[in-house]
C-alpha positions in Angstrom: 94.7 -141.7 67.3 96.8 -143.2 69.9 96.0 -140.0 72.1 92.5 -140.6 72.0 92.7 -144.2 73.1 92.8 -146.0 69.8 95.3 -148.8 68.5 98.6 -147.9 66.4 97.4 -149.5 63.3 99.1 -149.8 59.5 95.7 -150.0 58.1 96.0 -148.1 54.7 92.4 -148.5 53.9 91.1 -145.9 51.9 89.5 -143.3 54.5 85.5 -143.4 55.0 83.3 -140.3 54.6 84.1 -138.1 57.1 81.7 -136.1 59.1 82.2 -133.2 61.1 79.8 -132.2 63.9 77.0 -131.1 64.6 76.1 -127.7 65.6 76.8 -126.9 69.6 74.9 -125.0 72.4 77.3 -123.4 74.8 77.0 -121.7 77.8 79.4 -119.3 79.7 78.9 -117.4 82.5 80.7 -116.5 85.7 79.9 -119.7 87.2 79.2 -122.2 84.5 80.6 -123.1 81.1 79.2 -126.3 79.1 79.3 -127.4 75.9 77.1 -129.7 74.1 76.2 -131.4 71.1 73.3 -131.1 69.6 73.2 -134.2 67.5 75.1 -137.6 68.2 77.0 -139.2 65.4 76.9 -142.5 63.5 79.0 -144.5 65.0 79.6 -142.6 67.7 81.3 -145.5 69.8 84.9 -144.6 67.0 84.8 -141.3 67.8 86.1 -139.1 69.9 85.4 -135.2 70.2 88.1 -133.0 70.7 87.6 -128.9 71.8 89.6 -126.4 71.8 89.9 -122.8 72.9 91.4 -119.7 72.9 92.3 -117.9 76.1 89.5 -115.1 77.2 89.8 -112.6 74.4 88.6 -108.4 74.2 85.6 -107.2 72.9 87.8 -106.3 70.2 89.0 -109.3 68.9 87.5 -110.4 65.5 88.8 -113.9 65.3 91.4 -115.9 67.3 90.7 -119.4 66.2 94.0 -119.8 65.4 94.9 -119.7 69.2 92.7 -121.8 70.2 94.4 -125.3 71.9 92.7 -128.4 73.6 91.3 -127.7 77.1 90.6 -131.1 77.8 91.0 -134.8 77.1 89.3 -136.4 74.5 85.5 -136.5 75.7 82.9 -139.0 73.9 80.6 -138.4 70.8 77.7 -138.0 72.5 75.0 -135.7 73.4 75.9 -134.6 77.0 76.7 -131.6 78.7 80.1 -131.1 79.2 81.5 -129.0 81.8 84.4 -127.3 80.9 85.0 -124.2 82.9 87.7 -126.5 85.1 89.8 -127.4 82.3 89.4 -123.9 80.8 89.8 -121.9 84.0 92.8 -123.5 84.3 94.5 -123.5 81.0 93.2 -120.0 80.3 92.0 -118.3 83.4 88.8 -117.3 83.2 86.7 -114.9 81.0 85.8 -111.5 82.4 84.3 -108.0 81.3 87.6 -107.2 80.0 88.1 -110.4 77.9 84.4 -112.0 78.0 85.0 -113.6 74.0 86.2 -117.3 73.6 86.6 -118.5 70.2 86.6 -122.6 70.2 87.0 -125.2 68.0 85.9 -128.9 67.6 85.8 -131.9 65.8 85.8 -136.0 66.2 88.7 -138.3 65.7 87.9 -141.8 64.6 90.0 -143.8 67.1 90.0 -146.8 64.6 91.0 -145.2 61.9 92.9 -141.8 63.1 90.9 -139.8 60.9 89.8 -136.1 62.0 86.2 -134.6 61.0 86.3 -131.4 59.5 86.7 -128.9 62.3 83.5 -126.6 63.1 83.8 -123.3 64.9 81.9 -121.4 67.4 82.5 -117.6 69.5 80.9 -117.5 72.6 80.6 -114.3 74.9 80.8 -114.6 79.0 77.0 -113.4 79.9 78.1 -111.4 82.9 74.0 -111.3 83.6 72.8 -114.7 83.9 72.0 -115.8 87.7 74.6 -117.8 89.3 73.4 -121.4 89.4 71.3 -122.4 92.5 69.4 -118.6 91.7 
């Protein structure tokens, strides 16, 4: 809670209805990777939205959400475009034809009360194909 730039509190209220997020759209290819929400919580202004990510897997990976680890600091609950091929690049290195799959993570954390949403998960595959960006 602290982390994510809320106040050490002893509040032992009982916890509120948590929600997890909504579904994502995210985009990876050689020169781009963004994530984005597709919906914007209630409440939004307590929250803040957490993602995490394995390194580049192979094509012959099933599942490696259990690797996945925060590439980022604590971003707001909103409906933006994040990019995150900086962080990721640099935590992870970045996807290629040999390891295109990333499998991620993400949820909110209410910075007033240090509860976390359920945690949703996504895979998404480096698109080798897609034009650079100023194509």
């Amino acid at each position: 809670m602290v982390y994510c730039g809320g106040a050490i509190t002893q509040n032992t209220a009982k916890p509120s209805v948590r929600r997890s997020p909504t579904e994502v759209i995210v985009t990876l290819t050689p020169t781009k990777f963004t994530f984005e929400l597709e919906g914007e919580p209630d409440n939004a202004a307590d929250l803040k939205f957490i993602i995490m990510a394995s390194a580049p897997q192979s094509n012959g990976v099933t599942r490696a959400y259990g690797k996945a680890v925060q590439i980022a600091q604590p971003l707001e609950a909103v409906c933006e475009e994040y990019d995150i091929k900086e962080d990721f690049d640099n935590k992870h290195g970045a996807p290629n034809a040999a390891a295109p799959k990333v499998f991620m993570k993400y949820f909110f954390v209410n910075i007033k009360t240090g509860e976390k949403s359920g945690e949703m998960l996504t895979l998404v595959t480096l698109d080798e194909d897609a034009p650079a960006d100023g194509e």
